[in-house]
C-alpha positions in Angstrom: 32.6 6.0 -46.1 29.2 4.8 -45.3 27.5 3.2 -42.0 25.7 0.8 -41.8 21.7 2.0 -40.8 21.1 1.5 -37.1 18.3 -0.7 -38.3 19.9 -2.9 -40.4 21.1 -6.1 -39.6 24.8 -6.9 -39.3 26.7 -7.2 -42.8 27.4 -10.9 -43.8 30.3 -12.1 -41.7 30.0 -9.7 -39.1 29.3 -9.7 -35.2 25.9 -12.1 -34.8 23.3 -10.6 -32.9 22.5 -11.7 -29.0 23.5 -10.1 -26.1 23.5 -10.3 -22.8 21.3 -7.6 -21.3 21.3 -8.4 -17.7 23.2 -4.9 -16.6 19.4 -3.6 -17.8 17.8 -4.7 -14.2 21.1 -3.8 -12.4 21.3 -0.4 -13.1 17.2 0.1 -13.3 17.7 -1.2 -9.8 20.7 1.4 -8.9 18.3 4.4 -10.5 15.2 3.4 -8.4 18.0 3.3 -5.0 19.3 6.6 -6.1 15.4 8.0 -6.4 14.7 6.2 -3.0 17.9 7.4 -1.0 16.6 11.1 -2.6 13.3 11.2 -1.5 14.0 9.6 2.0 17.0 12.5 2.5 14.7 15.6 1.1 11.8 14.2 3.7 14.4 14.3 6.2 15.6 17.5 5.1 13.2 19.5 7.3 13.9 22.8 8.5 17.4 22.3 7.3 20.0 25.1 6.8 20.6 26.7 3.0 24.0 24.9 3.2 22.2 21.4 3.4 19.7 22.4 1.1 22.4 23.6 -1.6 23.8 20.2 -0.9 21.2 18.4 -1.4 19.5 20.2 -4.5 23.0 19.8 -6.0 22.4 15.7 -5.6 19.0 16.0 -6.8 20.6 18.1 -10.1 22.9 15.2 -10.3 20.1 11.7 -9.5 17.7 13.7 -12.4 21.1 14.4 -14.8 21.9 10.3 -14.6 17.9 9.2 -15.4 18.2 12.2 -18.5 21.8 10.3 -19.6 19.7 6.9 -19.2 17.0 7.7 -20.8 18.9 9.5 -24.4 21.4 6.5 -24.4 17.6 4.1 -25.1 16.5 6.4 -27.3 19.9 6.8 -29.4 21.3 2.8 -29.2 17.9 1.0 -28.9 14.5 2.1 -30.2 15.4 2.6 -34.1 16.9 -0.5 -34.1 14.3 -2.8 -32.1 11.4 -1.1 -34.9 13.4 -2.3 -38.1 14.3 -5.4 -36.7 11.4 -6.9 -34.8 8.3 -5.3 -36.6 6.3 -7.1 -33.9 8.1 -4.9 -30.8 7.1 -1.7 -32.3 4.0 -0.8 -30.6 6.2 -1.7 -27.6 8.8 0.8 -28.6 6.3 3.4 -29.2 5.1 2.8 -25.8 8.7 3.6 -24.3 9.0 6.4 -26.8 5.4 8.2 -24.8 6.7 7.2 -21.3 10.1 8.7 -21.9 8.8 11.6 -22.7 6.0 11.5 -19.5 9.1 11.1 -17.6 11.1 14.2 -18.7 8.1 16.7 -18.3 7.9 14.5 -14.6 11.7 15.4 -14.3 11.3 18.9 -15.8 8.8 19.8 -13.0 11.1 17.8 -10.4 14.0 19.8 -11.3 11.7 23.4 -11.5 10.5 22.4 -7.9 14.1 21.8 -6.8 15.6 25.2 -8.2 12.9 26.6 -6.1 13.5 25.1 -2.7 17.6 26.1 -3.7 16.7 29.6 -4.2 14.2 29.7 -0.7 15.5 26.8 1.6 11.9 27.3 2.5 9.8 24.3 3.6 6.4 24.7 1.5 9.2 24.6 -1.0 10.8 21.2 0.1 7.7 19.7 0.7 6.5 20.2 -3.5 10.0 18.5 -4.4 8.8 15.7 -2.0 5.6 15.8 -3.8 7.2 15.8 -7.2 9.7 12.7 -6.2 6.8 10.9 -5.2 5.1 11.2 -8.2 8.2 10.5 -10.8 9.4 7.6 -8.9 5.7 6.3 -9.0 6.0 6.3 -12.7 9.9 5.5 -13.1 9.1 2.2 -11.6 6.2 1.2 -13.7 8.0 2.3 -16.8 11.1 0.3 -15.8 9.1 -2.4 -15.1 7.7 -2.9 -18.6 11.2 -2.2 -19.9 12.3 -5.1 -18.4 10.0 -7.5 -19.4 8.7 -6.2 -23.0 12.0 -4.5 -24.2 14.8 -6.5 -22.7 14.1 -10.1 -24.0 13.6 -8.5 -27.8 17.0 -6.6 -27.6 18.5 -9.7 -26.2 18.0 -11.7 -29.6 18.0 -8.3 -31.9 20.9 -6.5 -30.9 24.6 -7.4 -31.2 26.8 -7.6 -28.0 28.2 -3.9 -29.5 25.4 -2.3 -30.2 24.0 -2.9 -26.4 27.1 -2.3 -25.2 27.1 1.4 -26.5 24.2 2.1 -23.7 26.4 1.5 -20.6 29.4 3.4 -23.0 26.9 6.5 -23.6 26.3 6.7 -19.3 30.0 6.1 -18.8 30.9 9.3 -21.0 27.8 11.5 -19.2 29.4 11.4 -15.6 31.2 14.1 -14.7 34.5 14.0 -13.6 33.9 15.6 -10.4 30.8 13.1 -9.6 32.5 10.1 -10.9 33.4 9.3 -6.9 30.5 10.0 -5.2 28.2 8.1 -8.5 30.9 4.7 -8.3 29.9 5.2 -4.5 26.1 5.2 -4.8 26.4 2.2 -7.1 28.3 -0.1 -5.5 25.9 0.6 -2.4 23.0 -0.3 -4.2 24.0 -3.2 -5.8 24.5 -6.6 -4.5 27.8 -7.8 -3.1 28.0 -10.2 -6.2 27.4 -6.9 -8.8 29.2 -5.3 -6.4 32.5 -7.3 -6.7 32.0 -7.3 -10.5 31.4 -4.0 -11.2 34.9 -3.1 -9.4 36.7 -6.0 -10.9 35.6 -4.6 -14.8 36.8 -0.9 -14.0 40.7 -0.4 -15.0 43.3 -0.9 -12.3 43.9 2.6 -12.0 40.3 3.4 -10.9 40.2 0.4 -8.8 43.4 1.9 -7.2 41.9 5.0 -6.4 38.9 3.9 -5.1 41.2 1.8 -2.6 43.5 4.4 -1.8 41.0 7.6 -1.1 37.7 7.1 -3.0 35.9 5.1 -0.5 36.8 7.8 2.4 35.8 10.5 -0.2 32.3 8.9 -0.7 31.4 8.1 2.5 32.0 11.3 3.7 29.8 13.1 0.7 27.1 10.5 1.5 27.6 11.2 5.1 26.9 14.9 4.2 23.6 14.2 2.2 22.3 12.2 5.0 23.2 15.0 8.2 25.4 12.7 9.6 28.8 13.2 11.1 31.8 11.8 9.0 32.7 9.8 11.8 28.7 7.6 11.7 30.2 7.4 7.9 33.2 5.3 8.6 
C-alpha cells in the first residue's frame, strides 16, 4: 500500500484543500500565557523552599515539554507540505525551520538552567532561569508572530481541513495523562470565555464530566500551589 507524499496534492475526488486555521492564534496565545504565568511565578519564587522549587521546576519541565510537542507537530504536518505546494512560501518556511531551531537551543539552555535551580533551590540559580525565560519568551513571541501572519494564511488555502487537523491531534497525544488536568486548566484560563466555552463543548462528555465533577477543584488547587497561595484564595 502506498501514501500519498505529504507534498502532494489531494488525489482527484478527494478532501479539497482550505482549512480553517484560527486554533493557530488560540493556542500561540495559550503558550505565550503559560510562558508569562512561568516567569511571573519563578520571579516570585524568591527565597522559596526546595519543595516549591521542585514544584515549580516540574511546571517549567512540563510549559518547555508543550512548546517541544508544538513545535515537532509544525515541523512533521506543515513545513514539507507548504514548500511543495506553494513554491512562493518557501523562504518563509525556511525561516520557521532556523527559528525553530533558535528556539530549542533557547529551550535547551532554559531547561539546563532549570535542572540547576532543582538540584540547588539556590537563588543565583533562580535568577539565570529568570534570565533564560526572559530571553526565550522575547523570541517565542516574535517567532509566533510571523507564524501568524506569513505561515497561517498559506496553510489556510494549501492544506486540507485533515491535514491541519493532525497538528492539534499530534499535541493532544503528547500530554501526559497525569498533566491532562492541570494543562485543560491552564488553557481554559487563558483563553477567552467564548474559546473557553468551545474548547469544553468539543471535548467528549466523559471529560467534560470529569472536569465538572473534580477537575476544576484539582486544578485550582495545583495552580494554587504554583502560585504560594492557600487552596482556599484558589476557590
Amino acid at each position: 500500500m502506498t501514501r500519498e507524499p505529504m507534498n502532494s496534492a489531494p488525489a482527484g475526488g478527494g478532501e479539497p484543500r482550505g482549512c480553517d486555521v484560527a486554533d493557530l492564534a488560540v493556542f500561540h496565545g495559550f503558550l505565550l500565557t503559560l510562558f508569562d504565568d512561568a516567569q511571573r511565578w519563578v520571579t516570585e519564587s524568591a527565597e522559596a523552599p526546595p519543595r516549591h522549587v521542585a514544584r515549580m521546576t516540574r511546571h517549567l519541565d512540563h510549559v518547555v515539554a508543550i512548546l517541544h510537542d508544538h513545535h515537532h507537530g509544525e515541523d512533521l504536518v506543515l513545513w514539507d507540505r507548504l514548500s511543495g505546494r506553494a513554491p512562493g512560501c518557501v523562504l518563509h518556511v525556511d525561516a520557521m525551520r532556523r527559528q525553530h531551531e533558535s528556539i530549542a537551543a533557547r529551550a535547551e539552555a532554559l531547561s539546563a538552567d532549570v535542572e540547576r535551580w532543582r538540584e540547588t533551590a539556590s537563588e543565583p540559580e533562580r535568577q539565570r532561569v529568570v534570565a533564560s525565560l526572559e530571553a526565550l519568551v522575547s523570541e517565542l513571541r516574535e517567532h509566533l508572530g510571523q507564524e501568524e501572519n506569513v505561515i497561517a494564511p498559506v496553510a489556510a488555502v494549501e492544506l486540507t481541513q485533515s491535514e491541519w487537523d493532525e497538528l492539534a491531534e499530534h499535541g493532544r497525544r503528547a500530554v501526559p495523562r497525569e498533566r491532562l488536568l492541570l494543562q485543560l486548566g491552564l488553557m481554559l484560563d487563558a483563553l477567552s470565555p467564548d474559546d473557553a466555552a468551545h474548547l469544553l463543548a468539543s471535548l467528549p462528555v466523559p471529560v467534560r464530566m470529569m472536569w465538572a465533577a473534580f477537575g476544576v477543584r484539582v486544578y485550582r488547587r495545583q495552580r494554587a500551589r504554583l502560585e504560594r497561595r492557600s487552596p482556599s484564595e484558589a476557590a
